[in-house]
C-alpha positions as CSV (number, residue, x, y, z in Angstrom):
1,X,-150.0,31.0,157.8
2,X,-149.3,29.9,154.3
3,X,-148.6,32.9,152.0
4,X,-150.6,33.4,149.0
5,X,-149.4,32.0,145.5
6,X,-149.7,33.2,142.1
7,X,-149.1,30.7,139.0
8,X,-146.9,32.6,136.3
9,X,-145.1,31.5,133.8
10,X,-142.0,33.8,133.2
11,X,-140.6,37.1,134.4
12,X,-139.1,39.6,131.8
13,X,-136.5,42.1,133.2
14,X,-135.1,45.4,131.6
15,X,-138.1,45.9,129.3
16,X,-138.4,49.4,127.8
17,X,-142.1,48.9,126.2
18,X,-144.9,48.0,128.6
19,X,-144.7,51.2,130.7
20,X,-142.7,54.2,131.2
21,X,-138.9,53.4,131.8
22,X,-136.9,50.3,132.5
23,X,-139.7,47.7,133.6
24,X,-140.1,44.3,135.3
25,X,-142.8,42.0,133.8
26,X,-144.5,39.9,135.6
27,X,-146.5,37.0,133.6
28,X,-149.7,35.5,135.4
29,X,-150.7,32.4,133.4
30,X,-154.3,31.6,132.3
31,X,-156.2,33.8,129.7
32,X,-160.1,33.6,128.7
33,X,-159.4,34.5,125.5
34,X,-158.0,32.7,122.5
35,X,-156.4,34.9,120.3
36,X,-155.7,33.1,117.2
37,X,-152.1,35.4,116.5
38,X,-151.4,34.8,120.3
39,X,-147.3,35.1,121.1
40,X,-147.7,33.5,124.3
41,X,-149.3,30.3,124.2
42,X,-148.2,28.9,127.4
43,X,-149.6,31.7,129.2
44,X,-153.0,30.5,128.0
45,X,-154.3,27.5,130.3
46,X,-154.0,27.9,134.4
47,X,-152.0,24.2,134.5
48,X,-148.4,24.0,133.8
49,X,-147.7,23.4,130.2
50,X,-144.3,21.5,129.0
51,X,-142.3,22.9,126.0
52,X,-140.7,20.2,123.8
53,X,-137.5,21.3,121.5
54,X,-137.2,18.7,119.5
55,X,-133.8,19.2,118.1
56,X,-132.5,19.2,121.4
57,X,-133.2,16.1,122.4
58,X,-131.2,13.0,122.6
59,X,-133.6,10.5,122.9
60,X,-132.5,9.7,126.6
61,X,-135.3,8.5,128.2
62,X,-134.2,10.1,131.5
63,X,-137.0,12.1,131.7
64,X,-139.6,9.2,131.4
65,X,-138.1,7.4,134.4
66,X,-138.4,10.3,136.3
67,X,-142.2,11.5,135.4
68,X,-144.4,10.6,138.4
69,X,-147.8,10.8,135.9
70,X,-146.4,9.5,132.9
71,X,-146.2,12.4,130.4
72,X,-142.9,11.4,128.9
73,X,-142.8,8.4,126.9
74,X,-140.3,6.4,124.2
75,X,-142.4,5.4,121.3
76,X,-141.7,2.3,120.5
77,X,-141.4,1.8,117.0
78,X,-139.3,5.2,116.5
79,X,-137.5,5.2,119.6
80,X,-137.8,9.0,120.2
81,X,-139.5,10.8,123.5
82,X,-142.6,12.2,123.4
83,X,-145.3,13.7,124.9
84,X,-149.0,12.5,126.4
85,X,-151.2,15.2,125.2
86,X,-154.0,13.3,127.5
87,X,-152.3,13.5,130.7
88,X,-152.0,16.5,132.2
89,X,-148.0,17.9,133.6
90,X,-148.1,18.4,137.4
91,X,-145.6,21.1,137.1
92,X,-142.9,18.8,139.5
93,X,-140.1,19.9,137.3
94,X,-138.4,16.5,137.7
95,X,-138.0,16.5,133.9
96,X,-136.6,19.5,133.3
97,X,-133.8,19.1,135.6
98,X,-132.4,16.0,134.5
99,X,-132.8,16.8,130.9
100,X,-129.2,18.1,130.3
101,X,-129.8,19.1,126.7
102,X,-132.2,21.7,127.8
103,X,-134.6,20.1,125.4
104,X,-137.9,20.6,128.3
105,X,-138.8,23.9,129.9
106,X,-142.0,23.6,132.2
107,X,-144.3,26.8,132.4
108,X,-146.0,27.6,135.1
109,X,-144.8,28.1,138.5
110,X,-146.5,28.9,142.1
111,X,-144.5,31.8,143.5
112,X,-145.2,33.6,146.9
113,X,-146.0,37.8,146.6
114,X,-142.8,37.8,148.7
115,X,-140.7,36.1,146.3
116,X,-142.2,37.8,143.4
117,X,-141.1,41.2,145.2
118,X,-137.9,39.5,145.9
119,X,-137.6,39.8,142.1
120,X,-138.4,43.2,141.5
121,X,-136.8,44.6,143.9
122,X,-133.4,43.5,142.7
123,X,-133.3,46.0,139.7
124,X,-135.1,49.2,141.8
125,X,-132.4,51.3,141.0
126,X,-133.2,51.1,137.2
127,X,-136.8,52.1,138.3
128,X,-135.9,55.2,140.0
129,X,-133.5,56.2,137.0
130,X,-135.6,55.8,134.3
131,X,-138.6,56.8,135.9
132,X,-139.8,52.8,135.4
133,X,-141.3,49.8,137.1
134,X,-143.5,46.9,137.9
135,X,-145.8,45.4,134.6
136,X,-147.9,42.6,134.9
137,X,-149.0,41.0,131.7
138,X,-149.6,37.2,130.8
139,X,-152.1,35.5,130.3
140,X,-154.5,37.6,131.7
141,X,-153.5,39.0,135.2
142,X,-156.8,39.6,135.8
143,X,-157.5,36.0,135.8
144,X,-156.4,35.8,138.9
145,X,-157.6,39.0,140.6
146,X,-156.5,38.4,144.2
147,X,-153.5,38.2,143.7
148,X,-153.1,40.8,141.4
149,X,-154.3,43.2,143.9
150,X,-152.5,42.1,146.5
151,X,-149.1,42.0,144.1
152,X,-150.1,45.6,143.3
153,X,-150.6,46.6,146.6
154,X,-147.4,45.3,147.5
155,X,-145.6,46.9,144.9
156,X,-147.2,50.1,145.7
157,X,-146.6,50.1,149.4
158,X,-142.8,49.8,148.0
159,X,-143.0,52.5,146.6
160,X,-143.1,51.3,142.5
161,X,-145.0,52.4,139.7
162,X,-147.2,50.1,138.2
163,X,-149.0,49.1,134.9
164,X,-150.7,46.0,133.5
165,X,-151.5,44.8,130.6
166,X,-154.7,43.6,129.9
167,X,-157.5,42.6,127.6
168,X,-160.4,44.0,130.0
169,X,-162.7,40.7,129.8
170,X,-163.4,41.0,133.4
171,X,-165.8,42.1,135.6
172,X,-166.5,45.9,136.4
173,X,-166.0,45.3,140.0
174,X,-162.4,43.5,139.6
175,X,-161.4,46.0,137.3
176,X,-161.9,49.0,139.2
177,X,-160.8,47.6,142.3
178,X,-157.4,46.8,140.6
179,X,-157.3,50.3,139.3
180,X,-157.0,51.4,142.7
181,X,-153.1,50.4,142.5
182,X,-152.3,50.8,138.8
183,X,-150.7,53.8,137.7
184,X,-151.2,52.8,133.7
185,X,-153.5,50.6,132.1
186,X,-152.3,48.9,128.9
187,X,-155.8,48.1,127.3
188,X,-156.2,45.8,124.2
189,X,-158.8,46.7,121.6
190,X,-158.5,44.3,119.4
191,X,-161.6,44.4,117.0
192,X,-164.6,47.2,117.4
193,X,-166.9,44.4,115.6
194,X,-168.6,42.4,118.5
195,X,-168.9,39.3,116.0
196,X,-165.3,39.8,114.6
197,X,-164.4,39.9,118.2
198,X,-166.4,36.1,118.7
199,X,-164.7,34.5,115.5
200,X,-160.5,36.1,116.5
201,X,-160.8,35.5,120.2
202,X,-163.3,33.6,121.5
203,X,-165.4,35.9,123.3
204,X,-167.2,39.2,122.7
205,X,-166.6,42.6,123.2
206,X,-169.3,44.3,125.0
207,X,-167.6,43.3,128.4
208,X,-164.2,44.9,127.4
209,X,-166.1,48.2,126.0
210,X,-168.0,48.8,129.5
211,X,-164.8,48.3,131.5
212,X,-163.2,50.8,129.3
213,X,-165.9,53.3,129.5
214,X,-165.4,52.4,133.5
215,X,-161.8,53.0,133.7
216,X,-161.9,56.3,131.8
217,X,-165.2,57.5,133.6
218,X,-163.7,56.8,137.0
219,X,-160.2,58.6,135.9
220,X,-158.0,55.8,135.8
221,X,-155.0,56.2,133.1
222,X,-155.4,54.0,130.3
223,X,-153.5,53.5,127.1
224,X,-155.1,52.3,124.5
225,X,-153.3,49.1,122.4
226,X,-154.2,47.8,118.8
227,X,-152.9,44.7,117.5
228,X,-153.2,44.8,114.2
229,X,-153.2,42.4,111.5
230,X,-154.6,42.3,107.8
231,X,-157.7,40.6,106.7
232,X,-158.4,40.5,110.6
233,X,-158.5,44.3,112.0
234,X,-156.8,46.6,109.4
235,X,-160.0,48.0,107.1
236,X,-160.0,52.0,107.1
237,X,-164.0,50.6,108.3
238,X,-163.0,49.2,111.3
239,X,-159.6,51.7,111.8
240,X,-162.7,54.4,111.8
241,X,-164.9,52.8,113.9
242,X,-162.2,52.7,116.9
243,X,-161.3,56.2,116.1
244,X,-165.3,57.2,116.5
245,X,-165.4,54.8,119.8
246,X,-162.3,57.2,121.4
247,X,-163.2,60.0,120.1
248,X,-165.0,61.1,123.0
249,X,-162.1,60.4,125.9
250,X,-159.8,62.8,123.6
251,X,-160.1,65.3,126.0
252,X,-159.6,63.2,129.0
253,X,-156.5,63.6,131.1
254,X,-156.4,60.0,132.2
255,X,-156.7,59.1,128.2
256,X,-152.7,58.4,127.4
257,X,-153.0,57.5,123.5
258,X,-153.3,55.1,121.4
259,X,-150.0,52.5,120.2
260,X,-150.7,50.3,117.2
261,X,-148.9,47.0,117.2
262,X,-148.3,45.0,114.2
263,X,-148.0,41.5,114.0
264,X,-145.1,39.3,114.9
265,X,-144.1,36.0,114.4
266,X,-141.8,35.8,117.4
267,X,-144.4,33.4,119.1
268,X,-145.0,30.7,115.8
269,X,-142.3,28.2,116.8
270,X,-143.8,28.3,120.8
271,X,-146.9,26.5,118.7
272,X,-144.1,24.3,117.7
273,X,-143.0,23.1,121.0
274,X,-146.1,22.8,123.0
275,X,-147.5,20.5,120.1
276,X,-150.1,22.8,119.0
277,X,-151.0,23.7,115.9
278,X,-151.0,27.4,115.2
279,X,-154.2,29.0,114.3
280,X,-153.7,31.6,111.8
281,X,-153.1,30.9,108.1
282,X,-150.7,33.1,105.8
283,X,-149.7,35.7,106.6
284,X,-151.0,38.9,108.3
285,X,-148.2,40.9,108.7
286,X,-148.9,45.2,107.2
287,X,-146.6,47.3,105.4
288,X,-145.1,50.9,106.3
289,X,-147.2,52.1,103.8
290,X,-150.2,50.5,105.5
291,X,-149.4,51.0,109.3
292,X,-148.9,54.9,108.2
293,X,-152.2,54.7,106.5
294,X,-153.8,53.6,109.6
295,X,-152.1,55.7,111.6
296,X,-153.4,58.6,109.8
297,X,-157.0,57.6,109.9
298,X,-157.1,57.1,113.4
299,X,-155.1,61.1,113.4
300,X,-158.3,62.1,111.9
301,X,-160.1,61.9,115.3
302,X,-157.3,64.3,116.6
303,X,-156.0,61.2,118.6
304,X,-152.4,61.0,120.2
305,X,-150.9,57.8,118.5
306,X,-148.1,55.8,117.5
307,X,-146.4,52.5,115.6
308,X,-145.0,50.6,118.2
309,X,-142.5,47.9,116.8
310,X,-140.7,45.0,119.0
């Protein structure tokens, strides 16, 4: 029988911020949201995506004569490689591995539970030190809900805690299902403003809210996660209004806080090299000052929380 695949698009080991202790992440590829200050663009579509560093390359042409769909190509009057944006990549990897200049990565690969566990179970003895674990992020994990679970289940029948990340847009059913094997939900709010919500991601908020209100009514552990960014989320209005939203699970043991995180460039130049152009203009980025003043707004609803910078 064949074994169950799951597309994802990298694996981050010895992580010491998604979860309690030393962590694995796992990165399931495919979102339904579009995030305009997303830091991990390749994680967005299901198909593989190919990034390009331009300095790197030679101008070889090797991996045009090995590119079974023609993605690859020598413009003619430059003489320099690029890329098709109308075909779509396969994912065979046959460019990548003849470029020798590391100039092409491909994201997105179909691994089997098994080998995913293969993975994780190389570092468990930094899990049981630290007290870590299994994360799956992305994407969206939950895009792919089947073989989340099943991942999850896996992991749990090993014996390893678990958490994912996730930005709830879902349904109630695959939510709660999932929660069956997650020891810590990592839950994005990222605007309290249903509209706001529309023009920054892409889709609204009501879905997110009700899975939230499901997770915490049906005692799953959840932990709460703010990106925050000025002129986008940051107004003491909208700081208040997600204080008045939480304010009620306060009291709730499964409630585990709140961290804010500020914005980062680290994923601008990965705009760069999948030849997209990125989305936000200027520059959002808060000061001390600012992320203490929010922090002490949202203290004002007598809410565990904390500045979480990578």
């Amino acid at each position: 029988m064949t074994e169950e695949k799951i597309r994802i698009f990298n694996v981050q080991k010895y992580n010491m911020y998604d979860g309690p202790g030393v962590r694995t992440i796992i990165f399931f590829q495919g979102c339904p949201l579009r995030c305009k200050w997303c830091a991990n663009p390749e994680g967005l579509e299901k198909k593989p995506r190919i990034m390009f560093k331009e300095n790197l390359c030679e101008n070889c042409g090797d991996c045009v004569n090995v590119c079974p769909v023609g993605k690859h190509e020598m413009d003619i009057v430059t003489g320099k490689h690029k890329i098709n944006s109308e075909i779509n990549c396969i994912g065979c990897g046959k460019c990548e591995d003849t470029c020798y200049e590391s100039a092409i990565k491909i994201m997105g690969e179909d691994k089997s539970i098994s080998e995913i566990m293969d993975i994780i179970e190389e570092d468990r003895i930094f899990y049981e030190m630290s007290g870590g674990g299994v994360t799956l992020g992305g994407g969206e994990v939950l895009m792919q809900p089947e073989g989340a679970i099943n991942l999850l289940k896996a992991c749990k029948s090993s014996g390893f805690n678990t958490a994912i990340e996730t930005c709830g847009y879902t349904t109630k059913e695959i939510i709660l299902e999932a929660g069956k094997y997650v020891d810590l939900f990592l839950f994005d709010l990222k605007h309290i403003n249903s509209e706001e919500h529309l023009k920054w991601t892409g889709v609204r908020n009501e879905r997110i809210l009700e899975n939230l209100d499901g997770l915490m009514e049906n005692g799953f552990n959840v932990q709460i996660r703010m990106p925050l960014l000025k002129g986008v989320n940051s107004e003491k209005e909208d700081i208040k209004n997600i204080g008045k939203l939480l304010e009620k699970y306060k009291n709730y043991e499964n409630f585990k806080g709140i961290d804010l995180l500020p914005y980062h460039k680290m994923g601008v130049n990965k705009y760069i090299q999948l030849g997209m152009k990125y989305p936000l203009e200027g520059d959002p980025s808060l000061t001390d000052n600012e992320l203490e003043n929010i922090e002490e707004w949202i203290k004002e609803y007598e809410l565990p929380v904390k500045v979480v910078k990578h």
